[in-house]
N, C-alpha and C positions, 0 to 999 in steps of 0.2 A: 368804501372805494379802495384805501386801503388794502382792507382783505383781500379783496379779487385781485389787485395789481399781486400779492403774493402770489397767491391761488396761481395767477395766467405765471407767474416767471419758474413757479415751482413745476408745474406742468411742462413750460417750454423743456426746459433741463429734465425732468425726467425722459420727455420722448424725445430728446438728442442723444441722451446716454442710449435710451432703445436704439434708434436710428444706427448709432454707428456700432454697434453689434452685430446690426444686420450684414447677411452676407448675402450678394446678388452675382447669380451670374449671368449670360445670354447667347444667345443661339443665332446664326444667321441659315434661318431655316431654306431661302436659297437656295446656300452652298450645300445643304445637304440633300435636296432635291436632284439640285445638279448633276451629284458627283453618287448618289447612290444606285447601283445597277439593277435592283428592284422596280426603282422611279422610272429609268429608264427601257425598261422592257413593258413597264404598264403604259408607256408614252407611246413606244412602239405600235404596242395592240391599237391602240387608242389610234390612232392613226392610219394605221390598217382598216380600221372599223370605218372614220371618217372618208376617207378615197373610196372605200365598197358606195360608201351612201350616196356621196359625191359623183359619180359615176352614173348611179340607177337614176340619181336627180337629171343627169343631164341628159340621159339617155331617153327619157321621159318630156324631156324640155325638148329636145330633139323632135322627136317626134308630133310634138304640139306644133313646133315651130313649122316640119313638112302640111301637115296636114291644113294649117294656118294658110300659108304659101297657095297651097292648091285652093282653096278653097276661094282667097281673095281674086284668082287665075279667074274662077272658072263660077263665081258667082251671079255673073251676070247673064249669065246661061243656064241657069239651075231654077227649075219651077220653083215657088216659094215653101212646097212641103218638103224639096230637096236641100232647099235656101235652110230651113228649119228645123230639118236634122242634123245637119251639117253643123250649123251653129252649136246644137243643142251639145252633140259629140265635142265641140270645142271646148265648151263653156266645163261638157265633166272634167275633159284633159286639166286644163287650169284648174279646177278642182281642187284634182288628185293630184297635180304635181304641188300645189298649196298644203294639201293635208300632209302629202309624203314628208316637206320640210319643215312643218310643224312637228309633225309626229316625230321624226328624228334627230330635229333641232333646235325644236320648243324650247319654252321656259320649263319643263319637266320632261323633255323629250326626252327617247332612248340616250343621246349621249350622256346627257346631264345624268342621266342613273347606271349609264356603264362606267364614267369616271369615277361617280361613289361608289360603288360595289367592288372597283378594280383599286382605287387609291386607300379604301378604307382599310385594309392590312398594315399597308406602307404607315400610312398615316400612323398607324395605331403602335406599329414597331419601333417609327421613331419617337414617337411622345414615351415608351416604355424604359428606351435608353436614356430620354433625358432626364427623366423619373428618377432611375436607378443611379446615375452619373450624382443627380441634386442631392441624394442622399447618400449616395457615400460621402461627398466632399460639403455635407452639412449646410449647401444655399437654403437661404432662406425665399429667394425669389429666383427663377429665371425666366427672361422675357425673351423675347422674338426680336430681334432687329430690320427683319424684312419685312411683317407686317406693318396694323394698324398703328403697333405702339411703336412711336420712334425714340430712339435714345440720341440724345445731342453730344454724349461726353460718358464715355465706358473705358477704363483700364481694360487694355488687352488681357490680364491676368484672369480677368472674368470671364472670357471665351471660353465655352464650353464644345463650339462647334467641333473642330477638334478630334476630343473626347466622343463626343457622337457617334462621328462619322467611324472613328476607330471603334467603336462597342460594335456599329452595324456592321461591320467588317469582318467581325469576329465570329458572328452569329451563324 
């Protein structure tokens, strides 16, 4: 029993001596989204892209909706094989207008794979700066404050955001 009360205090003191050698800094990856003109212009597209879709969506709904209209008009005067086209015509409209907003706003629709295709540069440029940034100035960690990991208590001194923003700046 002994032993191990050593063993555990001998341990604690060793991984506190590690502990405060370590050096940690952190990003508020945010701010760099923000404020980088890369991010911004991929927003843009991205947006532009959305209103195109947005448009054809309604333009399409529109038209559902005219021919919806007429139909409820003039259904009651329509032989049942006209009754049965008519329907049948509706039934694709809603369809297609179903499949158009899947297909481009699915759970793996076009947007979801033009935002990764257009973010994945950005993406990749900033992780290279902060890559470069950790190892010149010898962090041994740096984390995210925007995301999942939250920090409750960080010295400004450790902000690297910063340093970031100024490497993408330079580039």
């Amino acid at each position: 029993m002994k032993k191990s009360l050593i063993l555990f205090v001998l341990f604690f003191f060793s991984s506190a001596s590690l502990i405060a050698q370590l050096k940690i800094g952190y990003v508020d990856s945010d701010t760099i989204m923000d404020n980088l003109p890369d991010v911004q212009d991929t927003r843009q597209k991205i947006d532009a892209l959305v209103r195109e879709w947005q448009t054809e969506l309604q333009n399409m709904q529109n038209e559902y909706d005219k021919k919806k209209d007429d139909f409820d008009k003039r259904s009651l005067i329509m032989t049942d094989q006209t009754r049965a086209d008519a329907q049948k015509e509706l039934d694709g409209l809603k369809a297609n207008i179903t499949d158009y907003r899947n297909k481009k706003f699915g759970q793996n629709g076009e947007l979801f794979q033009k935002e990764d295709e257009l973010m994945k540069p950005v993406h990749n440029k900033i992780f290279n700066a902060i890559q470069e940034i950790a190892t010149d100035e010898d962090l041994d960690f740096v984390f995210d404050r925007s995301g999942d990991i939250m920090l409750l208590y960080a010295k400004e001194e450790y902000d690297i955001t910063a340093k970031v923003l100024e490497k993408l700046k330079l580039e």
